[in-house]
C-alpha positions, 0 to 999 in steps of 0.5 A: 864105180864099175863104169867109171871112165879110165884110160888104159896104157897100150890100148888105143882106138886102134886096139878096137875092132871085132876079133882083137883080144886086149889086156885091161887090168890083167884079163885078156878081153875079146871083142865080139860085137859093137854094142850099137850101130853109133859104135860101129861107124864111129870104130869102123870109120878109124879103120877105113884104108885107102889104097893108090897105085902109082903106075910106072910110067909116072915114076919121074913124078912119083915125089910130086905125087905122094906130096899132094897126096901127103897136102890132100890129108891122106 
């Protein structure tokens, strides 16, 4: 019963990373560490940013950009 798997309303995969403090059952909880390397690709990856910059001269094509952007799946 201790481990039973439950999902927790407002907390999501984003909630997940080293240093967040997350509320189940009314205890505040803080995580620290993974519990192995598998957990901490597989949270980490969910976290990954990408940045882009448009430069200005392109601002004419700007809404062509961020579509093929949005098609690539960004």
């Amino acid at each position: 019963m201790f481990l039973k798997r439950t999902e927790i309303a407002g907390v999501s995969i984003g909630d997940l990373y080293i240093g967040s403090t997350i509320t189940v059952y009314s205890r505040q909880l803080v995580v620290k560490e993974y519990a192995d390397l598998y957990t901490r690709t597989a949270f980490e990856s969910k976290r990954e940013k990408t940045y882009a910059m448009i430069k200005p001269d392109c601002y004419l094509s700007i809404g062509k950009i961020i579509t093929e952007i949005q098609n690539e799946g960004f």
